[in-house]
Short mmCIF file of the C-alpha atoms (twelve columns), coordinates in Angstrom:
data_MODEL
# 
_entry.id   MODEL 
# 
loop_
_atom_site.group_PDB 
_atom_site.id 
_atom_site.type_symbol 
_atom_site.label_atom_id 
_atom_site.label_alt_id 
_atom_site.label_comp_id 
_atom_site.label_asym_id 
_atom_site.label_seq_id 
_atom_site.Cartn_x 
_atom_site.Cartn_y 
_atom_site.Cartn_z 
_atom_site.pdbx_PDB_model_num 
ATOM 1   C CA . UNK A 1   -1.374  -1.084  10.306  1 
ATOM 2   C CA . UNK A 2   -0.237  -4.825  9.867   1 
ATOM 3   C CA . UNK A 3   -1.012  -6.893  7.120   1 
ATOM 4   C CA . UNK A 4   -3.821  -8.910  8.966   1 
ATOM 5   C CA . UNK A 5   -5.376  -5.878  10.373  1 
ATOM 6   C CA . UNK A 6   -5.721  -4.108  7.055   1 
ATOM 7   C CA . UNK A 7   -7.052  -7.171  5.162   1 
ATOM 8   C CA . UNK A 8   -10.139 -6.689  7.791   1 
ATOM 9   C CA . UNK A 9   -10.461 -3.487  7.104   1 
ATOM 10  C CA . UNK A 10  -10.405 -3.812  3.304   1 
ATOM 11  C CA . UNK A 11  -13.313 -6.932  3.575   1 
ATOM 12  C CA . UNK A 12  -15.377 -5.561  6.196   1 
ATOM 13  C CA . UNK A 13  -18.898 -5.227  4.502   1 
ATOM 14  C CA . UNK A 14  -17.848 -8.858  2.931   1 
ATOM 15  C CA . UNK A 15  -16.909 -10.343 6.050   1 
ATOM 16  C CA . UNK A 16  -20.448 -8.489  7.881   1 
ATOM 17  C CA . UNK A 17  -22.510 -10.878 5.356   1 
ATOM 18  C CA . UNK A 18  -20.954 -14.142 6.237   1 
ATOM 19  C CA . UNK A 19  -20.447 -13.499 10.197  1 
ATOM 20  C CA . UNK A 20  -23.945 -11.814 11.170  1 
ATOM 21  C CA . UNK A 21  -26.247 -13.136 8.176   1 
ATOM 22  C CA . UNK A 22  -24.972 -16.704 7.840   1 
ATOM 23  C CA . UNK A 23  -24.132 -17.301 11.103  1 
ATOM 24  C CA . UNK A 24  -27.292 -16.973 12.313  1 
ATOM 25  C CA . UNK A 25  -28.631 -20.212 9.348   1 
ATOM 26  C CA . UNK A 26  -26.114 -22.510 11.354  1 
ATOM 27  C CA . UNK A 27  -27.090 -22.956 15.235  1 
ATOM 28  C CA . UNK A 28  -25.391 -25.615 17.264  1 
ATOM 29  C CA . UNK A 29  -27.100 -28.860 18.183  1 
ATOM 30  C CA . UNK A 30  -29.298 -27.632 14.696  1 
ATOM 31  C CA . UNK A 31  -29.956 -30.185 12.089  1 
ATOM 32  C CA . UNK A 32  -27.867 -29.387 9.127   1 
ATOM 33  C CA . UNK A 33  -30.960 -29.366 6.348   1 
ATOM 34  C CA . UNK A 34  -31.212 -28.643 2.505   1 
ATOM 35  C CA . UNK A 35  -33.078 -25.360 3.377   1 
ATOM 36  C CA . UNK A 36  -30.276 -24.110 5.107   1 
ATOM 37  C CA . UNK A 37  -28.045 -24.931 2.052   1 
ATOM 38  C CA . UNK A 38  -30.072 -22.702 0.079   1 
ATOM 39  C CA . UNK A 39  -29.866 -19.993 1.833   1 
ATOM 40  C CA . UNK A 40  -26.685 -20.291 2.592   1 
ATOM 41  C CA . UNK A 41  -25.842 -20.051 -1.184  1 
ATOM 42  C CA . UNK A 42  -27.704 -16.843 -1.379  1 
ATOM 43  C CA . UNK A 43  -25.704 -15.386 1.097   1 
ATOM 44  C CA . UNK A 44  -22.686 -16.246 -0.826  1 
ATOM 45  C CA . UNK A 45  -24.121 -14.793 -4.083  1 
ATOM 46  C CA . UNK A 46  -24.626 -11.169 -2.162  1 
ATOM 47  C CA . UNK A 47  -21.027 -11.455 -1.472  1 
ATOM 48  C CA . UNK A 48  -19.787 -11.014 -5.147  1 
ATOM 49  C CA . UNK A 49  -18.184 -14.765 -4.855  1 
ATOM 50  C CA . UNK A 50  -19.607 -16.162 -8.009  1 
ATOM 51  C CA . UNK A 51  -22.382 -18.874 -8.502  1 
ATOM 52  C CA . UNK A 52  -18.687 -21.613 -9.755  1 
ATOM 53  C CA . UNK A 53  -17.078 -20.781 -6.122  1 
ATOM 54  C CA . UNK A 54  -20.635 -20.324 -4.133  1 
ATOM 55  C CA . UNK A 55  -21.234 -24.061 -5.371  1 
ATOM 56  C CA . UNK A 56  -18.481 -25.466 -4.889  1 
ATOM 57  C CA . UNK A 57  -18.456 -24.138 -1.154  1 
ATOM 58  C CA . UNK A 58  -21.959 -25.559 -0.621  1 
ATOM 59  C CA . UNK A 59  -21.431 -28.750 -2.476  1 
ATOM 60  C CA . UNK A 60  -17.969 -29.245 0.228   1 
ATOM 61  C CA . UNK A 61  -20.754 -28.467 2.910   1 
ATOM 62  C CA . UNK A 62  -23.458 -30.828 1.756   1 
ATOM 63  C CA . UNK A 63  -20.716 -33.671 1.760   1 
ATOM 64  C CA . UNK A 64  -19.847 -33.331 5.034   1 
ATOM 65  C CA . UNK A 65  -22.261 -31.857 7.411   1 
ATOM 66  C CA . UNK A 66  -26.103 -32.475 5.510   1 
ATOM 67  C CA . UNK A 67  -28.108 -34.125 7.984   1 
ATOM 68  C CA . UNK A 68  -26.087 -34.138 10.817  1 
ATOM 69  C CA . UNK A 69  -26.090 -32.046 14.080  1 
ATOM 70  C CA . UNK A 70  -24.018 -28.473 13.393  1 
ATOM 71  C CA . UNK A 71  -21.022 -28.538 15.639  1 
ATOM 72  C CA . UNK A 72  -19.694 -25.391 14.701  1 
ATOM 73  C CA . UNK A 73  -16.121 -25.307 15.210  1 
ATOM 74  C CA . UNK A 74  -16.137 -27.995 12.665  1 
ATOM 75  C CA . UNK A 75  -18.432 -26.345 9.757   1 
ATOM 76  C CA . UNK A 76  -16.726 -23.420 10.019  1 
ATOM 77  C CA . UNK A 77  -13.597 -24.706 9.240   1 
ATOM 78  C CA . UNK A 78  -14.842 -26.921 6.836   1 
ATOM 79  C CA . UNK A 79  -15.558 -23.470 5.104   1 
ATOM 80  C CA . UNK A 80  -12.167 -21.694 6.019   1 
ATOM 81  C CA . UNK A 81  -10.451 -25.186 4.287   1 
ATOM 82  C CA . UNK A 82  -12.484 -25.058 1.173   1 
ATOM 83  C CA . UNK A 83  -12.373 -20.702 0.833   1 
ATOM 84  C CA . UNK A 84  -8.582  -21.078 1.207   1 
ATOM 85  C CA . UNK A 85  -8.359  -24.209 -1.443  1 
ATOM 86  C CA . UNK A 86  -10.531 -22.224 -3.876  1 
ATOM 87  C CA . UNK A 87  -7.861  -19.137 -3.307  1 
ATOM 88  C CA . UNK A 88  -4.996  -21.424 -4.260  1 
ATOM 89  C CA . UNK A 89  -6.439  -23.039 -7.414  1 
ATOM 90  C CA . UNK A 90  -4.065  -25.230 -8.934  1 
ATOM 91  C CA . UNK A 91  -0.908  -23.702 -7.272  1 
ATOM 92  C CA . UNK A 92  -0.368  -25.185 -3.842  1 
ATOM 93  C CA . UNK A 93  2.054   -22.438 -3.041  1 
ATOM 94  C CA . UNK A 94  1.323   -19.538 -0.753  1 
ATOM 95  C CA . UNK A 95  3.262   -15.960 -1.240  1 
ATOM 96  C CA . UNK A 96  4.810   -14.671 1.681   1 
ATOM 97  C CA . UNK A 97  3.736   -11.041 3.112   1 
ATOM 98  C CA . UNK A 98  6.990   -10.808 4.201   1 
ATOM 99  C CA . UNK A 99  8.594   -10.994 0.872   1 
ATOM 100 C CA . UNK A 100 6.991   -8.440  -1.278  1 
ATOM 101 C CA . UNK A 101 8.531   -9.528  -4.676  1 
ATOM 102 C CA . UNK A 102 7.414   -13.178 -4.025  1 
ATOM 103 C CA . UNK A 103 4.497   -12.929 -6.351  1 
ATOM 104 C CA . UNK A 104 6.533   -11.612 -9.231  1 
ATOM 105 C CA . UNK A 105 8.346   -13.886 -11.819 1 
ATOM 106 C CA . UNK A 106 11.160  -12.150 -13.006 1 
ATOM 107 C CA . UNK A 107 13.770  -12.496 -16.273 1 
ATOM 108 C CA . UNK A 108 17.033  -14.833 -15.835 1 
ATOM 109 C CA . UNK A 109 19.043  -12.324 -17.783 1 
ATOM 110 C CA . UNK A 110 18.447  -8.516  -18.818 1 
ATOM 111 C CA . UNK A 111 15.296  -6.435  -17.394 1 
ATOM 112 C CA . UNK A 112 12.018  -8.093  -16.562 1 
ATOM 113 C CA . UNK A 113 9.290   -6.220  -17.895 1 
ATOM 114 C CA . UNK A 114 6.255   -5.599  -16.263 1 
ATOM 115 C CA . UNK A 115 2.952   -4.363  -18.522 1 
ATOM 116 C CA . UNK A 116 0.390   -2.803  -16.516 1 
ATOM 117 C CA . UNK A 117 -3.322  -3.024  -17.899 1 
ATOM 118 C CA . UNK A 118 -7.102  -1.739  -16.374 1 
ATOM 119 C CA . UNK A 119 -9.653  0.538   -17.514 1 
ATOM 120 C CA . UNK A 120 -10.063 3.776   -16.477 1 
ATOM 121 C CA . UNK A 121 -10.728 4.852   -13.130 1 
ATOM 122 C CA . UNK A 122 -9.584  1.808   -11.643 1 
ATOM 123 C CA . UNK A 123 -6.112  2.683   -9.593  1 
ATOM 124 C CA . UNK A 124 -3.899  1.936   -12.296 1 
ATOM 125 C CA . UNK A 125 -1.572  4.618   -12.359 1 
ATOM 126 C CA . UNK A 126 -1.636  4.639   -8.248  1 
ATOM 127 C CA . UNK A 127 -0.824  0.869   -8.160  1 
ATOM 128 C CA . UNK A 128 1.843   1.293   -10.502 1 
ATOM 129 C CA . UNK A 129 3.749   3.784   -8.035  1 
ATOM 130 C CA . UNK A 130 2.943   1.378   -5.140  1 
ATOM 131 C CA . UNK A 131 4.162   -1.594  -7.249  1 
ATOM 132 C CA . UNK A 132 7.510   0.489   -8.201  1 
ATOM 133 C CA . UNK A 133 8.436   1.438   -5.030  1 
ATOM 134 C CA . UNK A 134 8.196   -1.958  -3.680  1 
ATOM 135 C CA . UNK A 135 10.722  -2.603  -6.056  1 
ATOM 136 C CA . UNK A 136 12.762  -0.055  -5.464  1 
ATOM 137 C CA . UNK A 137 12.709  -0.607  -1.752  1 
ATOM 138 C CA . UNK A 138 14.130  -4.083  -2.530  1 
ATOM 139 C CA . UNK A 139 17.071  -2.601  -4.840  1 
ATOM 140 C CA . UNK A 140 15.718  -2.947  -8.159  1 
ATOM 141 C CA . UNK A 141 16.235  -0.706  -10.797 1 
ATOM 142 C CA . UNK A 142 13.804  0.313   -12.345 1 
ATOM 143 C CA . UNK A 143 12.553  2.680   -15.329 1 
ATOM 144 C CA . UNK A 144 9.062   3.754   -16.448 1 
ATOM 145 C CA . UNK A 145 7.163   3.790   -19.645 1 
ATOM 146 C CA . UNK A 146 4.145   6.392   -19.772 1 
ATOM 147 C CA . UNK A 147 1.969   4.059   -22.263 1 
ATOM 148 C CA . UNK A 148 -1.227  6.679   -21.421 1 
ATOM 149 C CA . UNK A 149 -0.829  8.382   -23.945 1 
ATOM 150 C CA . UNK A 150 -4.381  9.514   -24.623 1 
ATOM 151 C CA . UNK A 151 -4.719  11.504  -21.353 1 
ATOM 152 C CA . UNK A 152 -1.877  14.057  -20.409 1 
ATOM 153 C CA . UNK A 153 -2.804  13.928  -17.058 1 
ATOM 154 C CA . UNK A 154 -2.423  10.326  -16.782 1 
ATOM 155 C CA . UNK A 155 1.419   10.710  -18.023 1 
ATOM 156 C CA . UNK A 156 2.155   13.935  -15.167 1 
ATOM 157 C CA . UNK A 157 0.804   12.122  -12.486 1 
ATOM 158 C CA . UNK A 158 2.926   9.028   -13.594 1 
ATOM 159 C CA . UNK A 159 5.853   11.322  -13.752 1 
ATOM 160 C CA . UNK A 160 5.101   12.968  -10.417 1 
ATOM 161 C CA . UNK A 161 5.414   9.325   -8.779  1 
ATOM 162 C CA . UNK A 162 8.209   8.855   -11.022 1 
ATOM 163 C CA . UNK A 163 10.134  11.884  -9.116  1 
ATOM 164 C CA . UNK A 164 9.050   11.136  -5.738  1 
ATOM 165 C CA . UNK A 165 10.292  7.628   -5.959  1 
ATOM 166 C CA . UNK A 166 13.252  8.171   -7.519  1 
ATOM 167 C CA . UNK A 167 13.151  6.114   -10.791 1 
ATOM 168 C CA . UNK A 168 13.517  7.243   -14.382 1 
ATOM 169 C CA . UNK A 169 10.471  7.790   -16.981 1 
ATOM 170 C CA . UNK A 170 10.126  7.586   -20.605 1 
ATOM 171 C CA . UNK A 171 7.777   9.789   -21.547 1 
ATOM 172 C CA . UNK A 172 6.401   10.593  -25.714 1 
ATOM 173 C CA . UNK A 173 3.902   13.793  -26.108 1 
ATOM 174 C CA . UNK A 174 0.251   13.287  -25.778 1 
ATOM 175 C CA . UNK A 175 -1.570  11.144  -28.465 1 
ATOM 176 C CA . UNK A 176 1.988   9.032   -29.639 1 
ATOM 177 C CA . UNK A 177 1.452   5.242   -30.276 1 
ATOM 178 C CA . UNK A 178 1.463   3.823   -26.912 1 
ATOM 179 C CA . UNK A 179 3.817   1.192   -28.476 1 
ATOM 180 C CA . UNK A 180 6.254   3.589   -29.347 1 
ATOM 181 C CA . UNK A 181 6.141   4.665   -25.867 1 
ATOM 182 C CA . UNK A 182 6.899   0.736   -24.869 1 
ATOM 183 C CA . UNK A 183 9.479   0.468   -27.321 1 
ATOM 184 C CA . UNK A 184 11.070  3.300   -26.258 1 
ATOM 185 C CA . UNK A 185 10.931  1.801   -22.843 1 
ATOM 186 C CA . UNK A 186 12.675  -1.714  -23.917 1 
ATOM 187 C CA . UNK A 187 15.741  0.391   -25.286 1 
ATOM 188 C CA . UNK A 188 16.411  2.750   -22.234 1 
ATOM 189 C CA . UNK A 189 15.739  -0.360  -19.747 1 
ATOM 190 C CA . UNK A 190 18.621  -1.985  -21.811 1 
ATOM 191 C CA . UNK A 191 20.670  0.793   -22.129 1 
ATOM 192 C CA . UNK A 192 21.155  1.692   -18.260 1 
ATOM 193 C CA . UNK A 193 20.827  -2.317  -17.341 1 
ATOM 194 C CA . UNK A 194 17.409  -1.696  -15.385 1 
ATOM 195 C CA . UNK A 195 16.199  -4.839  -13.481 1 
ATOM 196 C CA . UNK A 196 12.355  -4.328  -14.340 1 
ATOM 197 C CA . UNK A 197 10.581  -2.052  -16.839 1 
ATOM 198 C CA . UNK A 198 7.035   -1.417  -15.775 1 
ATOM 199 C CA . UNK A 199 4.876   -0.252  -18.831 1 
ATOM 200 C CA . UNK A 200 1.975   1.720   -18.306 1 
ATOM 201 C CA . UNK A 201 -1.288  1.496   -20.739 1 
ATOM 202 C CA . UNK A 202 -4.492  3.505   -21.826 1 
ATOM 203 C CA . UNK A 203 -6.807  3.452   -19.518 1 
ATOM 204 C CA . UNK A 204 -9.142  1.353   -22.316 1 
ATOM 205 C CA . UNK A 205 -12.751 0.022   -22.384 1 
ATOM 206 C CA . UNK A 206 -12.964 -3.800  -22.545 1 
ATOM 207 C CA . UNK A 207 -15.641 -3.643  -24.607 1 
ATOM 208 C CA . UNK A 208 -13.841 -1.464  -27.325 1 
ATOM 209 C CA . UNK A 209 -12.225 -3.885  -29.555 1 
ATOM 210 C CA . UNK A 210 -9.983  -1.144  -31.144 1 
ATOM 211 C CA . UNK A 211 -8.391  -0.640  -28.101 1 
ATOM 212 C CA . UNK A 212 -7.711  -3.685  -26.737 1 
ATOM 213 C CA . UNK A 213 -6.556  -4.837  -30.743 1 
ATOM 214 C CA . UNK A 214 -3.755  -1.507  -29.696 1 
ATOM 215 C CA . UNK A 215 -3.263  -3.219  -26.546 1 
ATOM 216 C CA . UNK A 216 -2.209  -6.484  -28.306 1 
ATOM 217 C CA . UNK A 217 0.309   -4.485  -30.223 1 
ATOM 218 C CA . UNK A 218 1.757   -2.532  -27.286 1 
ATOM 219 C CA . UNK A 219 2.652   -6.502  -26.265 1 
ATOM 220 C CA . UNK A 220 4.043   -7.913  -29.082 1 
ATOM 221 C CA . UNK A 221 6.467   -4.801  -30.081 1 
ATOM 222 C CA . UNK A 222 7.363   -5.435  -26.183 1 
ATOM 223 C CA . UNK A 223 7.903   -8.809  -27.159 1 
ATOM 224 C CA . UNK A 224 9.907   -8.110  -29.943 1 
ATOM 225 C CA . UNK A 225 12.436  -6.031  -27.857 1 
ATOM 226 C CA . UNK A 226 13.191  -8.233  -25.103 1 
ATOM 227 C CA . UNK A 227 12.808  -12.091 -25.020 1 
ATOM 228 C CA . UNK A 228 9.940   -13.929 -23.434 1 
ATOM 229 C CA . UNK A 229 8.784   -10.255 -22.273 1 
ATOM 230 C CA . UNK A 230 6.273   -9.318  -20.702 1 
ATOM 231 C CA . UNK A 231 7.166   -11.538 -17.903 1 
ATOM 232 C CA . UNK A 232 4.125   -10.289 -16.319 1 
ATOM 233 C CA . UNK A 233 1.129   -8.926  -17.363 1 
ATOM 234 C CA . UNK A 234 -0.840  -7.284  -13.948 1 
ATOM 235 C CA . UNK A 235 -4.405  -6.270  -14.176 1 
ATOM 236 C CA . UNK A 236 -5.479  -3.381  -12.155 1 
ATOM 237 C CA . UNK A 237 -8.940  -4.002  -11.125 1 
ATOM 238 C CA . UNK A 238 -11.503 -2.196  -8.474  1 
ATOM 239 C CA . UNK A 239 -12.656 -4.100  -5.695  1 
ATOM 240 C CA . UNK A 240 -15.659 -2.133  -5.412  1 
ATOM 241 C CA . UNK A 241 -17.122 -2.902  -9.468  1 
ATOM 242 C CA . UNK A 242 -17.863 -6.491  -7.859  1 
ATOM 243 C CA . UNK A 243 -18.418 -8.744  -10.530 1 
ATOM 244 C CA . UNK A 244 -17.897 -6.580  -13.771 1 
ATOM 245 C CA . UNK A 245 -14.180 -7.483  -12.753 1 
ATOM 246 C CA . UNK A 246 -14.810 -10.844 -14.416 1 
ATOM 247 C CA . UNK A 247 -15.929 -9.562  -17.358 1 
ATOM 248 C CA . UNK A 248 -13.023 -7.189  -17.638 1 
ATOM 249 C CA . UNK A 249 -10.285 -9.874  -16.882 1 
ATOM 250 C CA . UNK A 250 -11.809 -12.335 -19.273 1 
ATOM 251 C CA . UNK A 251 -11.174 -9.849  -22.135 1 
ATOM 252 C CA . UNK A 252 -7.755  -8.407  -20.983 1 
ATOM 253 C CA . UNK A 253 -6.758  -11.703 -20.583 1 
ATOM 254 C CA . UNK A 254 -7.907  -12.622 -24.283 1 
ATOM 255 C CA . UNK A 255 -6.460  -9.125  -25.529 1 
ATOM 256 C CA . UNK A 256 -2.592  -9.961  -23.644 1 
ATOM 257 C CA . UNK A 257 -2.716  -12.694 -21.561 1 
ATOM 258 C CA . UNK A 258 -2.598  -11.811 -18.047 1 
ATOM 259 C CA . UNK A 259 -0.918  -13.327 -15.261 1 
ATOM 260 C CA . UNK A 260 -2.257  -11.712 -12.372 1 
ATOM 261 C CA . UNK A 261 -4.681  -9.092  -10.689 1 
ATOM 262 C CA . UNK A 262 -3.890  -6.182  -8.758  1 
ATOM 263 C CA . UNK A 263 -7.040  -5.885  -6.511  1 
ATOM 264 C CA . UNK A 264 -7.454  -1.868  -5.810  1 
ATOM 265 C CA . UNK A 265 -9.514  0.095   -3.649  1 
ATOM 266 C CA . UNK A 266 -10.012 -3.134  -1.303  1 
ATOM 267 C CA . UNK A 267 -11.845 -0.868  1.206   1 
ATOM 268 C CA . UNK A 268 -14.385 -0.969  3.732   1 
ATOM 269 C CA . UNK A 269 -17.159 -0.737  0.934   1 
ATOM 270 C CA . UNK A 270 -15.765 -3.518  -1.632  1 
ATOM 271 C CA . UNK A 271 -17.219 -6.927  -1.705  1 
ATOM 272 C CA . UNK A 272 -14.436 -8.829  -1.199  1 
ATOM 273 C CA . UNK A 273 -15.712 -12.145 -2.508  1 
ATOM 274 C CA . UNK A 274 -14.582 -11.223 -5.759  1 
ATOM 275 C CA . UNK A 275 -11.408 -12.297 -5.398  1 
ATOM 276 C CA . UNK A 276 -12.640 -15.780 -5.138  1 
ATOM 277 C CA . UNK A 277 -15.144 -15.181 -7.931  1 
ATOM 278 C CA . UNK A 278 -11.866 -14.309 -10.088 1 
ATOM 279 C CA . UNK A 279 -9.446  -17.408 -8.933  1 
ATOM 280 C CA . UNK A 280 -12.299 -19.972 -9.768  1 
ATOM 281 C CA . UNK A 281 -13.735 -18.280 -13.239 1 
ATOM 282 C CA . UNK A 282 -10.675 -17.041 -14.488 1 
ATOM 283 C CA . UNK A 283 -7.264  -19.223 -13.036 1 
ATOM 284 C CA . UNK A 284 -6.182  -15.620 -12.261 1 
ATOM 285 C CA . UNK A 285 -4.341  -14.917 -9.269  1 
ATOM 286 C CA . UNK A 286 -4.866  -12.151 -7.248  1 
ATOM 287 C CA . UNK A 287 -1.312  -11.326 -6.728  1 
ATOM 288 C CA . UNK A 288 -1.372  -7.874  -4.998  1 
ATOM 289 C CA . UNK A 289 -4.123  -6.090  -2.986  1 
ATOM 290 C CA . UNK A 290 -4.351  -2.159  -2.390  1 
ATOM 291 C CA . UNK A 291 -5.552  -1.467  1.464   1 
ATOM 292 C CA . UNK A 292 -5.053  2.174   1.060   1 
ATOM 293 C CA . UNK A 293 -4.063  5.941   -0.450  1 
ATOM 294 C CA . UNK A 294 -0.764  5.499   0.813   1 
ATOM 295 C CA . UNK A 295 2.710   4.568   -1.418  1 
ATOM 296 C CA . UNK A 296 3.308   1.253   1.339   1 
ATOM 297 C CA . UNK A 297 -0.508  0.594   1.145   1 
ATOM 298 C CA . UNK A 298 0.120   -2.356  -1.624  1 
ATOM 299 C CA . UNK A 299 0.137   -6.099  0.264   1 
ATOM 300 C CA . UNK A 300 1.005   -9.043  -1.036  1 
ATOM 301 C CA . UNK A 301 -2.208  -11.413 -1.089  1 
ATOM 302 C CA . UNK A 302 -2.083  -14.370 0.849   1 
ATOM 303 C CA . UNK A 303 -4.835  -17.018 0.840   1 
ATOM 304 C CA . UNK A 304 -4.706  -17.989 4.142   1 
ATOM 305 C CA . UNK A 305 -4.323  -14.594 5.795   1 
ATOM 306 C CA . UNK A 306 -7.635  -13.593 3.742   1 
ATOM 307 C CA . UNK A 307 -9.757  -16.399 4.831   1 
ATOM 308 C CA . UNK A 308 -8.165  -16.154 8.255   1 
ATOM 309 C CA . UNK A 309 -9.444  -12.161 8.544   1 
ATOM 310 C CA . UNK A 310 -12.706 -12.767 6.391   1 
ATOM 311 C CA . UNK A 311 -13.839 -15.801 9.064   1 
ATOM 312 C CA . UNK A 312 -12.656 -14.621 12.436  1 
ATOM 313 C CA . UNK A 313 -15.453 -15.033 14.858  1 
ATOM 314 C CA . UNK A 314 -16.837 -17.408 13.416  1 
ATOM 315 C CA . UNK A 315 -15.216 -20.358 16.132  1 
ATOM 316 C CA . UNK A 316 -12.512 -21.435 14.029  1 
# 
C-alpha cells in the first residue's frame, strides 16, 4: 500500500465528517452565510481538530467567502491551503516520504540519541521497532536501551524486535532505575561507535508526577553522557484517545521537552483531526505516523499528502 493510499485509510472516519456532513452546508450558487459558519465549526469540533485550529479555519473562511456565492472549487481549497498552513506551523519545510530519516535531527559527531516517551498502551514499544528498522534499513547502527523497566514483558518484547531486526539491546533486570538502564545505553552506544541510541521508557501516567519527575532524570543522566543528547525526544501517542493526546503532550513536553509525535494506531477508527489539534496547541510536530501492525507500516508525515487524502472529493 503507498503512502497516499494508507493515509486514507488511517483518516477515514475523519475524512467521512468533512466530505458527507460538511459538504452538504456548502451548495454551489448558495449564499455563503454566518449560519453556515457555525455549523461548519461544529463539524470541525466532532473531528478532534481543536476549538485554536477549528477557528482559525473558519475565521480564513469568513475572510474570504462570507456573503458571497459558494463556488466550490474555490472554498475548498481555501480550506486545503489553510489545513496544510496550520500542519506546517512555523516551519515552512515539508519532510519527504521518500526519505524516511528526513524528520530526524541527528548528532554532528558520536551517536544521536533518540528517547522514546508515551503512556501505556499507546504503541510505544511497536513504534520503537518500526522507528529502528527504518534506521537500520538506511545503514545506521544502532543499539537499544530497555528503559521499561517496571514491566518484564515490556523489556522481552523489546528484545524480541531487537533480534528480529538485527540490532543490539541493553537490557538491566526488572525494577532497575530506568536511568541506569539509559546510562548503560550511552556507554555501549560509545563503545561500538553506534550512529543512534534509541532509549525506551516506562510506560508512565501523565498525571503521576513521580513518574514523569523519573522521567526528567532518565534525560538529564542521558544528558550527562553524551553532549546536547537527547537529540530527539519522540512521543508515542494513540490516534484513537482523540484529544486526551493534548493533555498528554503538554505534560511530557513539560516533564522532557519533546520534539515530536509519533502518531500510532492512525486507523480507520481514529479521528484524525488531532494531528492538527496538536501542531496548533502544542508547536509539536507530528513527525511519524503508524498506518499499520506491520514493521514497514511507520510513514513519514507530510502536510500536504494529509490534507491532500483527508479532502479528496471535495473538487479541489
Amino acid at each position: 500500500m503507498g503512502w497516499f493510499d494508507a493515509i486514507k485509510r488511517g483518516i477515514a472516519k475523519t475524512a467521512q465528517i468533512l466530505r458527507t456532513d460538511v459538504r452538504d452546508l456548502f451548495r454551489a450558487g448558495e449564499i455563503l452565510d454566518e449560519d453556515k459558519l457555525i455549523q461548519f465549526h461544529k463539524r470541525l469540533i466532532a473531528t478532534d481538530m481543536g476549538v485554536k485550529a477549528s477557528d482559525a479555519l473558519v475565521a480564513e473562511l469568513r475572510t474570504k467567502h462570507l456573503g458571497r456565492t459558494v463556488v466550490l472549487v474555490e472554498l475548498w481549497k481555501t480550506i486545503s491551503d489553510k489545513l496544510e498552513s496550520l500542519l506546517k506551523g512555523d516551519d515552512s519545510s515539508t519532510w519527504d516520504p521518500n526519505q524516511p530519516l528526513s524528520p530526524l535531527k541527528f548528532a554532528a559527531t558520536g551517536p544521536t540519541v533518540i528517547l522514546i516517551a508515551g503512556v501505556n498502551g499507546v504503541g510505544k514499544t511497536t513504534s520503537i521497532a518500526k522507528l529502528t528498522n527504518l534506521l537500520k534499513k538506511a545503514g545506521k547502527k544502532v543499539v537499544l536501551a530497555a528503559g521499561d523497566t517496571f514491566r518484564a514483558a515490556a523489556v522481552e518484547q523489546l528484545t524480541m524486535w531487537s533480534q528480529r531486526i538485527g540490532v543490539e539491546i541493553v537490557t538491566k533486570p526488572s525494577q532497575s532505575d530506568p536511568a541506569a538502564v539509559a546510562f548503560a545505553g550511552c556507554v555501549r552506544a560509545k563503545e561500538v561507535n553506534a550512529d543512534v541510541l534509541i532509549v525506551d521508557t516506562a510506560g508512565r501516567l501523565h498525571t503521576e508526577s513521580n513518574l514523569m519527575n523519573q522521567l526528567t532524570k532518565v534525560r538529564r543522566v542521558i544528558n550527562g553522557q553524551i553532549p546536547d543528547a537527547p537529540h530527539e525526544v519522540l512521543l508515542v501517542l494513540d490516534a484513537v484517545t482523540g484529544q486526551n493526546g493534548i493533555a498528554q503532550a503538554q505534560k511530557f513536553t513539560e516533564a522532557v521537552a519533546c520534539t515530536g509525535i509519533i502518531l500510532a494506531k492512525l486507523d480507520g477508527t481514529a479521528r484524525g483531526g488531532v494531528v492538527v489539534a496538536i501542531r496548533q496547541q502544542m508547536s509539536l510536530p507530528v513527525k511519524y505516523i503508524g498506518v499499520g501492525e506491520q514493521i514497514d507500516d511507520l510513514q513519514v508525515f507530510n502536510p500536504q499528502g494529509f490534507v491532500s487524502a483527508l479532502l479528496e472529493g471535495n473538487d479541489i
